[in-house]
Each structure stands twice: as structure tokens, then as C-alpha cells.
C-alpha positions in Angstrom: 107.9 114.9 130.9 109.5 113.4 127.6 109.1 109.7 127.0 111.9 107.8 125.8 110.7 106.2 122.0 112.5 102.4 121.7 111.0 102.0 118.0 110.0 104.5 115.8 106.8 103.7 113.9 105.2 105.4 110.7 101.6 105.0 109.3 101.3 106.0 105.9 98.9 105.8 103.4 96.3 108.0 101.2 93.4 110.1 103.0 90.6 108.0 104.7 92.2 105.0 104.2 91.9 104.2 108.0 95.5 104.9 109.3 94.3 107.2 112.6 91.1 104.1 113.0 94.2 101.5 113.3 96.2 103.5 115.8 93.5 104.4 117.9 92.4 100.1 117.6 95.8 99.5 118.8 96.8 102.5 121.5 93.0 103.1 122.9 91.0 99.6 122.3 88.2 101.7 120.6 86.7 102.5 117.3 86.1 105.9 116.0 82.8 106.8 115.2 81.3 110.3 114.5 82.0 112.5 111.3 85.4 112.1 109.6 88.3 114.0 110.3 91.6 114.7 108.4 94.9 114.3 110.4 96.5 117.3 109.5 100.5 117.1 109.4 101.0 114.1 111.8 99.6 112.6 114.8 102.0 111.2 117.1 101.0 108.5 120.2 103.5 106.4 122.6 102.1 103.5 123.7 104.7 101.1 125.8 104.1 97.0 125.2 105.4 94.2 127.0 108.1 91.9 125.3 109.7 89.2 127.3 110.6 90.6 130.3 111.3 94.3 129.0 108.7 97.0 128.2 109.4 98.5 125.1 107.7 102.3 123.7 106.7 102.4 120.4 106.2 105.7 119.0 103.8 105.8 116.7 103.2 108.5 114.1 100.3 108.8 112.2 101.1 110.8 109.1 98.7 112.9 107.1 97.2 111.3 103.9 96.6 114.2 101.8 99.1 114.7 99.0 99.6 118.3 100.2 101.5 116.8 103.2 103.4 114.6 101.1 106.5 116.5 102.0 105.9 116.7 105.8 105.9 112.8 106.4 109.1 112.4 104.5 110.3 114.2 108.4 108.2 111.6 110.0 109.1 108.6 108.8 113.0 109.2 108.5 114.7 107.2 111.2 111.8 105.0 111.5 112.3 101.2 112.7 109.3 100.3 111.1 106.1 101.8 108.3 102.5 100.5 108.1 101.3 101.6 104.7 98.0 101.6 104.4 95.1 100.6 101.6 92.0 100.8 101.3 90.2 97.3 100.3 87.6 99.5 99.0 89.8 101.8 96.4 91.9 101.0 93.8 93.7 104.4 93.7 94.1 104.1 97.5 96.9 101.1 96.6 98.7 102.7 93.7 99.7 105.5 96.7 100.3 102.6 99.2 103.3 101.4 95.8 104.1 105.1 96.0 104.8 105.1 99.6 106.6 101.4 99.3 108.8 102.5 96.6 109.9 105.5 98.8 110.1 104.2 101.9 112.7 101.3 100.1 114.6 104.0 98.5 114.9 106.5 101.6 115.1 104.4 104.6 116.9 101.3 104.3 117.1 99.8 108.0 113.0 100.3 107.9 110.4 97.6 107.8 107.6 97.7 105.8 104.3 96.2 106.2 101.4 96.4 104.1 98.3 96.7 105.3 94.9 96.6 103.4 91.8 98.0 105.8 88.2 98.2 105.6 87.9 94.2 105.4 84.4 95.0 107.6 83.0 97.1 104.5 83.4 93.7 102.2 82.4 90.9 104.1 79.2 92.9 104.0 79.2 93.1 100.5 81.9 91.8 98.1 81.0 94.0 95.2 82.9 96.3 97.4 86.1 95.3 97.1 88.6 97.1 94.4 91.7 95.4 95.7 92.2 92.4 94.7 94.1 90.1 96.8 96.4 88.7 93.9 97.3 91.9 92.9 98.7 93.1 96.1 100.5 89.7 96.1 102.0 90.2 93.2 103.1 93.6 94.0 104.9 92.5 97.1 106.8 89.4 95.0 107.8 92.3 92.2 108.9 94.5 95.3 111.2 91.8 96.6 108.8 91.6 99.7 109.8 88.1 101.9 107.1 87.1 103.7 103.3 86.9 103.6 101.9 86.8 107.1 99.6 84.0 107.4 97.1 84.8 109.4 95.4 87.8 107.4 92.9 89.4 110.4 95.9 90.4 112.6 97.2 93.9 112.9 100.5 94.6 111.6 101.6 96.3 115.0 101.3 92.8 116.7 103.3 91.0 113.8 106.7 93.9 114.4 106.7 92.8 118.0 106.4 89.0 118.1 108.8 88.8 115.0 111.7 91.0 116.2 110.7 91.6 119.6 112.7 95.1 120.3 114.8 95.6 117.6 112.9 96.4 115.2 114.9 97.2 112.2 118.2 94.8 112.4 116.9 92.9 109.3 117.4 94.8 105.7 114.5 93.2 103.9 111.1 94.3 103.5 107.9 92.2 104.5 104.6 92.5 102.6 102.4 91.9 105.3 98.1 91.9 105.4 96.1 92.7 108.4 92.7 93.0 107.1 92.5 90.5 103.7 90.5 87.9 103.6 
């Protein structure tokens, strides 16, 4: 049986940033735990979501992060409504990918949202030696990228944002957003 896709999502980002932990969050309600795995190639993962009075499918495709498959999600994220990119709070390297995959993503698919999403908040608040990211930084990155908006409420998921913001249609609006799900 083939499931009709409303919205095409991408997750992109560098390798053990925490894209697959995100989708499986959002799609599954639970947290991975065990040994690490690498997605290899691309994950994909419908999951349908109520908005208004319409269910709408989001098909979600969770792209390798290994530079090696750098080529392969350039197939996954074409005709995609919408891209999480992903960074890790915890590596500085892990963001200069996540301007890689911006700058791509601007210059390649130009109906397709972007949202920026730093992860591993939990390892911080912990211990905020941690943190490699700094906050400003990735602000001023999304005001040199011409980024509009900076989602105010920083412990939301970026998958929640797309959907109350522009309901089903998911890519009418040119600009990108710079967007944080896991800052503090």
C-alpha cells in the first residue's frame, strides 16, 4: 500500500548530530537508547498530523550524515516543502556543515523552508563547559543568511513550528526561517 506524502520533509545535518533521535521524538514518542548507529543513505518515516480539520502526511526523510553520502541526500531533499538542519550544541564543526547544508539548500531548492535546529541542549544544562555553539553565533549566521524569523520559544521542535505556521502548505513562502528547537 503506498501512502500519499502532503509535505515533503528533509533532516540534514553532520553524523551523530541527533537527526534520527529527533524523528523518532516526533514519529514514535520515544528516545533512542543503546549503542549508536549510522543511518546509512536515508531513512524515510510518514507520520500523518492533524491540522484544522484535515489530516495532513508529512514524509519525513532522515538523510545520512556522513560526508560520503553527501551526494545521496541532494536526491532526498530535492522537492522538499521543508529541511531541518541539524547542529550539534556540543561541536563547533557540527555547525559549519549545518552553513554548508543552509547555503545549499538556498541555492538548490528555492520553494523550501529551512529551519535550524541545534540539539543536544540535555548534554549542557548538565554542564555548560559543554557547549561549542554559541548562541550569538548562530544568530548571527541566520541575520547574514537573510534568515526572517527567530522562533521564540527555543525548547520546541521544529516539526511543530512548520505545521502551526503554515498549516499544509508548507512551502508557499520564498524566505527562509532560522529557527532553534533545543537553545537555551
Amino acid at each position: 500500500m503506498t501512502m500519499r506524502v502532503d509535505a515533503k520533509v528533509v533532516m540534514l545535518g553532520k553524523e551523530s548530530v541527533g537527526k534520527t533521535s529527533l524523528v523518532e521524538r516526533y514519529v514514535h514518542h520515544r528516545f533512542l537508547v543503546g549503542p549508536y548507529q549510522n543511518t546509512i543513505g536515508a531513512a524515510f518515516v510518514a507520520k500523518p498530523i492533524q491540522v484544522a480539520d484535515k489530516v495532513v502526511t508529512l514524509g519525513i526523510w532522515d538523510t545520512a550524515g556522513s560526508e560520503r553520502y553527501e551526494a545521496m541526500s541532494r536526491i532526498y531533499y530535492r522537492g522538499a516543502r521543508a529541511a531541518i538542519v541539524c547542529y550539534d550544541l556540543t561541536d563547533t564543526s557540527s555547525f559549519q556543515r549545518a552553513k554548508f547544508w543552509v547555503n545549499e539548500l538556498q541555492n538548490c531548492e528555492e520553494h523550501c523552508k529551512i529551519y535550524l535546529c541545534g540539539t543536544k541542549l540535555d548534554l549542557i544544562e548538565s554542564d555548560r563547559g559543554l557547549r561549542q555553539v554559541d548562541y550569538h553565533d548562530v544568530q548571527d549566521f541566520a541575520d547574514d543568511e537573510l534568515f526572517e524569523k527567530v522562533a521564540e520559544d527555543y525548547n520546541s521542535i521544529s516539526f511543530q513550528f512548520m505545521t502551526e505556521e503554515t498549516g499544509i502548505d508548507l512551502g508557499q513562502k520564498k524566505d527562509s526561517y532560522f529557527y532553534t528547537c533545543c537553545h537555551s
